[in-house]
C-alpha positions in Angstrom: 17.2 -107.6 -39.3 14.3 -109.0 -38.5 14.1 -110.7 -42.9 17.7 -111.4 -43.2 17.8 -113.4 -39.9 17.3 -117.4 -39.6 15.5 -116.9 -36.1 14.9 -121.1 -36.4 18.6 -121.4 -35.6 18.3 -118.9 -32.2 21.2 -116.5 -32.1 23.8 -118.1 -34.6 21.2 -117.1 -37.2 20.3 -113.9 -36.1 21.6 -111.3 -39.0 21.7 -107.9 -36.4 25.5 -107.8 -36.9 24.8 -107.8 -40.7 22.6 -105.5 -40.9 24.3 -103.1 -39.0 27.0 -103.6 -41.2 24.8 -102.6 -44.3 23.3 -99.4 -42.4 27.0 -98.8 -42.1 28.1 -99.4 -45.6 24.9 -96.7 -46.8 26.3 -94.0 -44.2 29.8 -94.4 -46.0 28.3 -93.7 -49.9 26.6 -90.6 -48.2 29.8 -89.4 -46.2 31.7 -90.2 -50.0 29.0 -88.7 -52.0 28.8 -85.2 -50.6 32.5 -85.2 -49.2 33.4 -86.0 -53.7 30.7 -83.6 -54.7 32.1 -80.9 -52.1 35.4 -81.4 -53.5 34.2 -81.0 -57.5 32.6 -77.8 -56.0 29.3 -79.2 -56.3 26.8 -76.7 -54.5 25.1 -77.9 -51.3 21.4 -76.8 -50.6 19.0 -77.9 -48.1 17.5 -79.9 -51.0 20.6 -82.9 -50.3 19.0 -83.8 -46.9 16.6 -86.5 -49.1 19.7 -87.7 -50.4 20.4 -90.3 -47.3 16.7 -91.6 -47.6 16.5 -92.3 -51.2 20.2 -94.2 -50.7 18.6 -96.0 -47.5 15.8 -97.5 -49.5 18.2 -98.3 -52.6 21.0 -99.8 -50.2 18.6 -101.7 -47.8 17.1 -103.5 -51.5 20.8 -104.1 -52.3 21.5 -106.3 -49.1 18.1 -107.9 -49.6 19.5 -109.1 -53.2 22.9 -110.6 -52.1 21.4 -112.2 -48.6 19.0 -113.9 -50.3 21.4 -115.0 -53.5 23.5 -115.9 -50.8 20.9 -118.6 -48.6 20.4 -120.1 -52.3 23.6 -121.2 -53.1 25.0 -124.7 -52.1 25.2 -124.6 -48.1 27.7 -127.3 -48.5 30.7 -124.9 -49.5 33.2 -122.7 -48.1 31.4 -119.1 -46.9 34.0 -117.0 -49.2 33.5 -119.4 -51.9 29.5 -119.4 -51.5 29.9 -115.7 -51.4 31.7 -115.1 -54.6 28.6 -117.8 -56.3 25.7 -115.5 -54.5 27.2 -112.1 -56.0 27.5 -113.8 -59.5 23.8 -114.1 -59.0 22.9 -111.5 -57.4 25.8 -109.3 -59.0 23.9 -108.4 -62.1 20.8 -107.2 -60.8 22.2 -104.6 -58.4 24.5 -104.1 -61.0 21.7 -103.1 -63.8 19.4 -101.7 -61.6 22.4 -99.3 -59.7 23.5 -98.4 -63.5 20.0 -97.2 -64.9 19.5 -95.4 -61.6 22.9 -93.4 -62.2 21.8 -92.7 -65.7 18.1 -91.7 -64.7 20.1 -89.0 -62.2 22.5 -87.6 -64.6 20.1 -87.2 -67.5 17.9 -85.7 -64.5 21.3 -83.4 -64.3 20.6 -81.3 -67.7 17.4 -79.5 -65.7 18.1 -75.5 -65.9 16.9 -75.5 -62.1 20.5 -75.5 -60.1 19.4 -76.7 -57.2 17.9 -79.9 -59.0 20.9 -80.5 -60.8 23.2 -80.3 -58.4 20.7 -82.5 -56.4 21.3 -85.4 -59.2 24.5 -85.0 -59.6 25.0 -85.8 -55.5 22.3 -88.8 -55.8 24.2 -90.2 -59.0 27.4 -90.3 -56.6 25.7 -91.7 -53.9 23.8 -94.4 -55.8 27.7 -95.4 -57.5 29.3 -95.0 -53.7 26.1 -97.0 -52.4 26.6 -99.6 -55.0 30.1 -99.8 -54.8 30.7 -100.8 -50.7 27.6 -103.2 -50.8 29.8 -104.9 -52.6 32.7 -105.1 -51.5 32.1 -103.8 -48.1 28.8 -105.6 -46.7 29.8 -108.4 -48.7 33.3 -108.8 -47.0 30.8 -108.5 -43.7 28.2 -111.2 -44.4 31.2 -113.9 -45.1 32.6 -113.0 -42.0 29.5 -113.3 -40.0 28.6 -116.7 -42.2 32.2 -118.1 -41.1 30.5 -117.1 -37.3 27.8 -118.7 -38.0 29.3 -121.9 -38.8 31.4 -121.9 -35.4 28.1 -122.0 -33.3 28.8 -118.4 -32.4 26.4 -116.2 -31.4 25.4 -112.9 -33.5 27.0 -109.4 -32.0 28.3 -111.1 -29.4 30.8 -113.7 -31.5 33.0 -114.7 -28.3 29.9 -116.7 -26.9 29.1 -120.4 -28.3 25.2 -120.7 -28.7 23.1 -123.6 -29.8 22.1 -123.7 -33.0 18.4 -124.2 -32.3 15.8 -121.3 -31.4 15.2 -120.7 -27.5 11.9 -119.5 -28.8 8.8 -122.2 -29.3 7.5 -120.4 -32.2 11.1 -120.2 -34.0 11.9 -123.7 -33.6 10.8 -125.5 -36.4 12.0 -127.4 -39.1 10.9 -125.5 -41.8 13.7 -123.8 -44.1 11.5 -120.5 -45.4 12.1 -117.6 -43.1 8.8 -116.3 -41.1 8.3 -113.5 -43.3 8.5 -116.3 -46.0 5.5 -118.1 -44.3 3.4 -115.4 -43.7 3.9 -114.3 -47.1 3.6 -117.6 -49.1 1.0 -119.5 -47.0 -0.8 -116.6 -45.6 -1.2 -114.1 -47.9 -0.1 -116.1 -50.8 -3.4 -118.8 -50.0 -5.7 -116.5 -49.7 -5.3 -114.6 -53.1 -5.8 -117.7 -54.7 -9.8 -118.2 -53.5 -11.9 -116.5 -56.1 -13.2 -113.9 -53.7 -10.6 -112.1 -52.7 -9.2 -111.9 -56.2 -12.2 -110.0 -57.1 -11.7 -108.1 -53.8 -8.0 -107.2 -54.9 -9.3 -106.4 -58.5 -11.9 -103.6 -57.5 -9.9 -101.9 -55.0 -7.1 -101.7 -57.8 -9.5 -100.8 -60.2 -10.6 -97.8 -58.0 -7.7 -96.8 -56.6 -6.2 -96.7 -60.7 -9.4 -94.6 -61.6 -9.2 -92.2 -58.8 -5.7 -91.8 -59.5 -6.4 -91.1 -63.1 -9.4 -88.2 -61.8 -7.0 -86.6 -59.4 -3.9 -86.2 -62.2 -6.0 -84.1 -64.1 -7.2 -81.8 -61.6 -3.2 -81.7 -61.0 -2.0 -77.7 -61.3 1.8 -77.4 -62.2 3.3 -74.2 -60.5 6.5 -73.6 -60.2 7.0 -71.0 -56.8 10.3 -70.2 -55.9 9.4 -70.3 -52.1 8.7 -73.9 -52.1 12.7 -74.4 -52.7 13.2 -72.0 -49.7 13.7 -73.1 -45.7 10.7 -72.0 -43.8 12.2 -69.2 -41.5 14.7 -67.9 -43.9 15.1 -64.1 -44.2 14.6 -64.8 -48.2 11.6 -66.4 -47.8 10.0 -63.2 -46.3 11.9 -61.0 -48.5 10.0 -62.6 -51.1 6.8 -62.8 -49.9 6.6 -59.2 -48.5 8.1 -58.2 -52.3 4.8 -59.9 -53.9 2.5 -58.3 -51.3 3.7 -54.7 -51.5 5.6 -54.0 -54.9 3.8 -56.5 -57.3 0.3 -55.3 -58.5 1.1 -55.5 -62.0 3.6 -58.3 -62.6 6.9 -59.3 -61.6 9.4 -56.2 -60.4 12.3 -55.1 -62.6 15.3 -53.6 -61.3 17.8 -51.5 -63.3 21.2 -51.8 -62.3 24.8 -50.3 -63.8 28.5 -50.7 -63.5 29.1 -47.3 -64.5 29.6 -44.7 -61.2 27.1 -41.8 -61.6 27.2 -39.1 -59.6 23.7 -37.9 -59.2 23.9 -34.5 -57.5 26.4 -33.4 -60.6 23.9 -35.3 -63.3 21.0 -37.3 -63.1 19.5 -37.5 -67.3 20.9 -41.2 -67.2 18.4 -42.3 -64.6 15.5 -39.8 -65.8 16.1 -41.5 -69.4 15.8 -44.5 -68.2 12.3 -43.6 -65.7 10.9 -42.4 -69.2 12.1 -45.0 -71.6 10.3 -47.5 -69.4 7.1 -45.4 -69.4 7.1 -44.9 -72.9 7.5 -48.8 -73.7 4.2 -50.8 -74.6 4.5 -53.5 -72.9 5.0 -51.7 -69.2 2.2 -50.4 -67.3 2.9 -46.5 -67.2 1.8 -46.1 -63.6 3.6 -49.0 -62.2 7.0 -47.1 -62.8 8.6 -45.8 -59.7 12.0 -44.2 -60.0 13.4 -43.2 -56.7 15.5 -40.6 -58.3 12.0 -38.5 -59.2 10.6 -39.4 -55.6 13.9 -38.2 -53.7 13.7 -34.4 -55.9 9.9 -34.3 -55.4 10.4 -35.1 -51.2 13.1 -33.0 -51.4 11.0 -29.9 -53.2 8.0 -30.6 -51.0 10.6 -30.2 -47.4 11.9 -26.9 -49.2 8.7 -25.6 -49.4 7.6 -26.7 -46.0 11.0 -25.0 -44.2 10.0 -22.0 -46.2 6.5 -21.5 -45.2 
């Protein structure tokens, strides 16, 4: 609010109402993106709650794009008709730039990790959906609250005739560029220029690339399935108490059949297996446990006991 806003024309150029309108217009690609994805059975997982803060940043840059197209075009016209000239500008850069995200999303799609995939394919939606209400629906919005603004109406509150000049000393001034404009162009923007701080900006770049270039190779790529797990999740300790207890020698195997088997009338299938696994060179003889050969030995060794 505080960028989009002409604060030199006091509250008929104050943009709150606009950018309400765009916060609104990024909550309705999220409700359409996982409400379509729900519908093409699309899993959900935890992993979709970044969803609404990577559309925030992409949706926010959108309204940035048309506002600004939109206080460059001849101020002399019609607000609907200055609209439709700002989104001819400003229409093919959110355009491109919304298209190569969806793309970068649904080749991200072909990952074998579910949970990533079905990540992209949400964000791919939301990034369309996104795309789609700025505009139509935030641009609809802004030429309402332009055809406001040329009534001498104040922001929010519409039904209230304000002047257009700032009540505020430091907002009243005759200059057309915004104040983050200003502080941007002659602030920062004059002081890059002395020599000085150029070569200020090109050490601390030049440091910052090399540690950044030191740090990626001491980067250690490790793929841990509990890192895609809540942190208080019954799995999550399932897991961990698995790789603590039953996981001296490598990662557990578990043997499993469709077949019924009734073990008090036969039990070779399971004992075949035991000793198939033992026999095998690439398993660790003593890190074979069959339960079937545990319950007969407990069961021989409480025989023996009741006998005694």
């Amino acid at each position: 609010a505080l960028t989009l806003s002409k604060w030199r024309m006091g509250c008929v150029g104050s943009r709150v109402g606009v950018t309400f309108a765009g916060i609104i217009s990024i909550g309705m690609s999220i409700a359409s993106s996982y409400g379509l994805g729900a519908y093409f059975g699309i899993f959900f997982s935890p992993l979709m709650n970044v969803l609404p803060f990577l559309l925030l940043g992409i949706g926010v840059d959108d309204m940035f794009v048309i506002v600004n197209a939109y206080d460059n075009c001849d101020r002399a016209r019609d607000p609907v008709d200055r609209m439709g000239r700002s989104l001819r500008i400003s229409g093919m850069s959110i355009t491109v730039t919304s298209l190569t995200d969806v793309i970068a999303f649904l080749i991200g799609s072909t990952t074998s990790l579910p949970a990533l995939r079905n990540f992209c394919y949400y964000a791919a939606l939301g990034i369309f959906f996104d795309y789609f209400y700025q505009v139509t629906f935030f641009t609809a919005c802004l030429a309402l609250d332009e055809q406001r603004k040329a009534k001498n109406q104040g922001d929010i509150f519409c039904c209230l005739t304000c002047s257009p000049q700032a009540c505020c000393s430091c907002c009243n001034t005759k200059d057309e560029k915004s104040i983050m404009q200003r502080v941007l162009g002659k602030g920062l923007g004059g002081q890059i220029t002395k020599k000085k701080v150029k070569y200020g900006v090109l050490s601390f770049f030049t440091a910052l690339t090399v540690g950044g270039i030191i740090g990626a190779t001491k980067m250690q790529v490790d793929a841990d399935v509990n890192d895609f797990i809540p942190d208080g999740s019954y799995l999550k300790d399932y897991f961990s108490d698995l790789r603590t207890y039953f996981a001296r020698y490598g990662d557990p195997v578990e043997i499993y059949t469709t077949s019924s088997i009734n073990l008090l009338a036969d039990d070779s299938v399971l004992r075949a297996a035991t000793a198939a696994f033992k026999q095998n060179e690439y398993v660790v003889e003593a890190s074979v446990s069959s339960w079937v050969d545990e319950f007969y030995t407990n069961r021989t060794a409480n025989s023996q006991t009741l006998n005694s």
